[in-house]
C-alpha positions in Angstrom: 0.0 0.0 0.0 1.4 3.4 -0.8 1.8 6.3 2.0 0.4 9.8 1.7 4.2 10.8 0.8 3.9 8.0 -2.3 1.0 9.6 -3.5 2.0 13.4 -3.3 5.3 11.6 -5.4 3.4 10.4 -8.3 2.8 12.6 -11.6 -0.3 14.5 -12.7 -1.7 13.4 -16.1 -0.7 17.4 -17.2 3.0 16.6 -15.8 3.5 13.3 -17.9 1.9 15.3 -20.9 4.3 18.1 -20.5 7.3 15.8 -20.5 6.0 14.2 -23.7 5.9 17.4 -25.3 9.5 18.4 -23.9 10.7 15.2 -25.3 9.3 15.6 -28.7 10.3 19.1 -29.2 12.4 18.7 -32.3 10.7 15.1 -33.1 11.3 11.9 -31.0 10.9 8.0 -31.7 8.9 6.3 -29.2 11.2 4.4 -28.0 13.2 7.8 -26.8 9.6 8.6 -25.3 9.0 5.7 -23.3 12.3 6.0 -21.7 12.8 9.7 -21.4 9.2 9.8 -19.6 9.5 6.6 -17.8 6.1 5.2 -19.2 5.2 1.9 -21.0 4.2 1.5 -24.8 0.4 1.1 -23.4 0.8 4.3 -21.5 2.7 6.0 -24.6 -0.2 4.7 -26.8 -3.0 6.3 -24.6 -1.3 9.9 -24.1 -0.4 10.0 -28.3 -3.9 9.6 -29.1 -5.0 12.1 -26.8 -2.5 14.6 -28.0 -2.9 14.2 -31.3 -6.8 14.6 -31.0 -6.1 18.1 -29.2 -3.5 19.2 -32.2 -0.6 19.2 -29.7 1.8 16.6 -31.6 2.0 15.4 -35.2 2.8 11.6 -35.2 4.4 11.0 -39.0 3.2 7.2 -39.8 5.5 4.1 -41.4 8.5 2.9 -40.3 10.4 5.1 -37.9 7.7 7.0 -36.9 8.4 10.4 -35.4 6.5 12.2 -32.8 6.7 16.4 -33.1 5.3 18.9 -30.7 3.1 21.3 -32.7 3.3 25.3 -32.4 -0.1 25.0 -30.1 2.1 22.2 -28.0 4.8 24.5 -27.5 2.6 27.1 -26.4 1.2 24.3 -23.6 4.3 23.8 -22.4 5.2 27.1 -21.8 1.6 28.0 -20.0 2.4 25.3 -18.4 5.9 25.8 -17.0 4.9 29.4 -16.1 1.9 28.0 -14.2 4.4 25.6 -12.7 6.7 28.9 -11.9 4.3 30.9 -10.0 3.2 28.1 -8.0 6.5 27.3 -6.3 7.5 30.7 -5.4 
């Protein structure tokens, strides 16, 4: 069973997203993804779809594929990390 202290340590869906986006800034495998944000392929599978519905990422299909934060996903992540900001001062 996890303590109160495990719980506060776990992510928020909106921190694993931001690290996907951070990640595939300049266009990632998902290999690099899964290991970079510590998730599974399952996990990975689940947040892409997601992201991609929103227009966050472009996910470029075949062989090799390549995940890319859009212009609107950059723009998360920096709401997002100035959000972060102003909360921990």
């Amino acid at each position: 069973m996890l303590s109160k202290t495990g719980l506060s340590q776990r992510r928020s869906n909106l921190e694993i997203i931001a690290e996907i986006l951070r990640i595939a800034r300049r266009g990632a495998r998902k290999t690099r993804i899964v290991y970079g944000a510590n998730l599974n392929f399952k996990m990975l599978r689940e947040y892409l779809k997601k992201l991609e519905d929103a227009g966050l990422i472009t996910v470029s299909r075949g062989e090799g594929s390549i995940v890319k934060t859009t212009k609107k996903g950059h723009e998360f992540l920096q709401r997002f990390y100035g959000l972060k900001e102003l909360y921990l001062e």
